[in-house]
C-alpha positions in Angstrom: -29.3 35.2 -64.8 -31.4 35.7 -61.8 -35.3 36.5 -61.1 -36.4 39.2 -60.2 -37.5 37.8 -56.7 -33.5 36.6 -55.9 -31.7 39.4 -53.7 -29.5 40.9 -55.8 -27.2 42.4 -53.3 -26.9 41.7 -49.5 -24.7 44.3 -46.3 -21.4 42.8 -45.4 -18.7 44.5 -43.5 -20.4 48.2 -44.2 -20.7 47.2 -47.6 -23.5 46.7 -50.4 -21.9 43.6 -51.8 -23.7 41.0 -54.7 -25.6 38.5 -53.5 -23.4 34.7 -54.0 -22.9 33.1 -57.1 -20.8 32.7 -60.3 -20.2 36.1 -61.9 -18.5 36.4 -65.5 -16.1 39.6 -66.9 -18.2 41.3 -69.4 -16.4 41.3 -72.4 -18.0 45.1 -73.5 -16.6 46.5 -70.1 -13.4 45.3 -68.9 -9.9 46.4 -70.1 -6.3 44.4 -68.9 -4.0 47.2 -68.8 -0.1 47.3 -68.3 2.8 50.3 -68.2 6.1 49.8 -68.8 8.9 52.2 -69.5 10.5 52.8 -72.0 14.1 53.8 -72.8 14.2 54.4 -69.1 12.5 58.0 -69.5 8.8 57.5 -70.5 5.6 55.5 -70.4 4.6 52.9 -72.7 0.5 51.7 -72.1 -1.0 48.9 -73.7 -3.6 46.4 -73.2 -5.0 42.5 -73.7 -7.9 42.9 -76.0 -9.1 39.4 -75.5 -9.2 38.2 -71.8 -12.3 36.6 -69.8 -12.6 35.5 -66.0 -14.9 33.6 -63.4 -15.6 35.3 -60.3 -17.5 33.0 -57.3 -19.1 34.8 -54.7 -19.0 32.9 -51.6 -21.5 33.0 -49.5 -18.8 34.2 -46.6 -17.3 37.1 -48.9 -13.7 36.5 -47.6 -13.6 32.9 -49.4 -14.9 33.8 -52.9 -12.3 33.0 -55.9 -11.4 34.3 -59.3 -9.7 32.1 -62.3 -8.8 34.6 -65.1 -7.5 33.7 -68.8 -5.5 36.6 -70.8 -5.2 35.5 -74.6 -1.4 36.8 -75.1 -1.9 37.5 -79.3 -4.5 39.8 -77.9 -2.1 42.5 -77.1 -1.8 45.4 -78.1 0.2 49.0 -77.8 -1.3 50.6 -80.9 2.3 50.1 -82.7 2.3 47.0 -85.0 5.9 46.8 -85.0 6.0 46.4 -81.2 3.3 44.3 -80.6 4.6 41.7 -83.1 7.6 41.9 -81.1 5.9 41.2 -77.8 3.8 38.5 -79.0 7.0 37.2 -80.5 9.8 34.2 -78.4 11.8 37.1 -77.3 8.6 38.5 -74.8 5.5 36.1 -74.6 6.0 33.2 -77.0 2.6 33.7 -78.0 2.4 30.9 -80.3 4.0 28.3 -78.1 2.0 29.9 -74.8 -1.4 31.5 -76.3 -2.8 32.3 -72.2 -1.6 34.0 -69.5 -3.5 32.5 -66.4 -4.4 34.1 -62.7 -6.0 32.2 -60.1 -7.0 33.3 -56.4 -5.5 31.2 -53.5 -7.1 33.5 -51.2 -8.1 37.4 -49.4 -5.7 38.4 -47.9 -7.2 41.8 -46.8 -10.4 44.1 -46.5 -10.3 47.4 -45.3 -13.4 49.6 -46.6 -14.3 48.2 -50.5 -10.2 47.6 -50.6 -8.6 44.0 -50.9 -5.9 42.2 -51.3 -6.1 39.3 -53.2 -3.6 36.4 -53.4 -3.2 34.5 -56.3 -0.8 33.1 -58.8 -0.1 34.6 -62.1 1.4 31.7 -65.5 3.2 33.7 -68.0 5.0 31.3 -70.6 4.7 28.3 -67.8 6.3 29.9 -65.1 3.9 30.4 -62.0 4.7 33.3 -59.3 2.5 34.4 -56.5 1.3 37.4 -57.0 -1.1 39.8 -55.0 -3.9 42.0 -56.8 -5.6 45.1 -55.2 -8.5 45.0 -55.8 -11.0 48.0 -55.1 -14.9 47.0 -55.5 -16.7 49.7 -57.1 -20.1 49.0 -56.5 -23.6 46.5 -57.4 -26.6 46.8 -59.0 -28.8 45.2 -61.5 -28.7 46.4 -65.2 -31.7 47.6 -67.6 -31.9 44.2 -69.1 -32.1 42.5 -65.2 -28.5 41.5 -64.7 -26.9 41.6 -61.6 -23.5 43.3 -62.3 -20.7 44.6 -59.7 -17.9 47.1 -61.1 -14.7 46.5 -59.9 -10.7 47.9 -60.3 -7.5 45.5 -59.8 -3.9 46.6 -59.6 -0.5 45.6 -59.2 3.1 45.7 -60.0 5.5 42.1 -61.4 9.2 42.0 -61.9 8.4 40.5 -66.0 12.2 38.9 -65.7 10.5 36.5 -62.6 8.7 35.1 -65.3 11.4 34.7 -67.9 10.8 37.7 -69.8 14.7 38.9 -70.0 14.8 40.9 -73.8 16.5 43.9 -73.3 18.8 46.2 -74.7 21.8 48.1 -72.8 21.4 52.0 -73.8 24.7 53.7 -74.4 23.8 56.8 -72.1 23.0 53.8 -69.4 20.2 52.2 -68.3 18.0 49.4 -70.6 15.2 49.7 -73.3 12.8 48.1 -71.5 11.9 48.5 -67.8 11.7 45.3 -65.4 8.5 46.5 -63.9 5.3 46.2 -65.1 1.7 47.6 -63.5 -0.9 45.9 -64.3 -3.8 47.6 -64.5 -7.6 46.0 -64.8 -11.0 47.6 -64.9 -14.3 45.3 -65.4 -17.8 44.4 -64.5 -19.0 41.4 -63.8 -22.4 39.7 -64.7 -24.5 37.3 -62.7 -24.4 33.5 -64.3 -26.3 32.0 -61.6 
């Protein structure tokens, strides 16, 4: 954590950004969010309970990184049945590959408090590049003197690309499970040092 006397944020690019350093996910406010469909006609939403991350703020903003670990036993779709079967060989092998793993390689992008961020995502050891937008919501320091910035993260993966084939053919056409997945984050981030 920071003094008091340390700038907490500084004016890049038009916007109100935090000041440099090593920022960690706060556990209380962060939720790693996916949609899939289902049976090719709705929407199923879940979410990986258990998932921390390191943010460095670079003193140049454009070369700041993020390492991310998801634990994959942590998810959940509020059906028991269904998440046993997605922590299970058939979907994420959670067992044999407990994390799911993002790291930055890069911005790729800044328009407004819009970016694109280049990374590669691990799910059951295969690696894939994969690009997160990333929207930053804002800085500030909290009532009990942390330096916090909000920030939202999106994207969409093919989950066959990273060996997750299960499916089921329908008889009315179509599969149980769609290939696509969004992945949708929301956090905040607290000042280390």
């Amino acid at each position: 954590m920071t003094s008091s006397t340390e700038p907490v944020t500084r004016e890049w690019n038009g916007l109100t950004i935090p000041a440099a350093g090593t920022y960690l996910l706060d556990a209380a406010h962060k939720r790693v969010g996916f949609v899939a469909r289902h049976m090719m006609v709705s929407k199923v939403r879940g979410e990986f309970a258990d998932a921390s991350a390191t943010i460095t703020i670079a003193e140049e903003p454009l070369e700041s990184t993020v390492s991310a670990t998801i634990q994959a036993a942590s998810i959940n779709t509020a059906q028991a049945d269904r998440d046993a079967h997605l922590r299970s060989p058939e979907f994420l092998d959670a067992e044999k590959f407990a994390t799911l793993e993002y790291r930055s390689t890069g911005v790729k992008s800044q328009e407004g408090n819009e970016f694109v961020l280049a990374g590669e995502l691990t799910i059951k050891d295969v690696t894939r590049p994969v690009d997160l937008k990333v929207e930053f919501e804002g800085v500030g320091r909290s009532p009990f003197g942390q330096d916090i910035f909000g920030f939202s993260a999106s994207t969409e993966i093919d989950r066959e690309d990273f060996g997750l084939t299960w499916n089921v053919a329908l008889e009315s056409g179509g599969v149980l499970v769609g290939k696509k997945v969004k992945i949708e984050i929301e956090g905040e981030a607290i000042r280390q040092s």
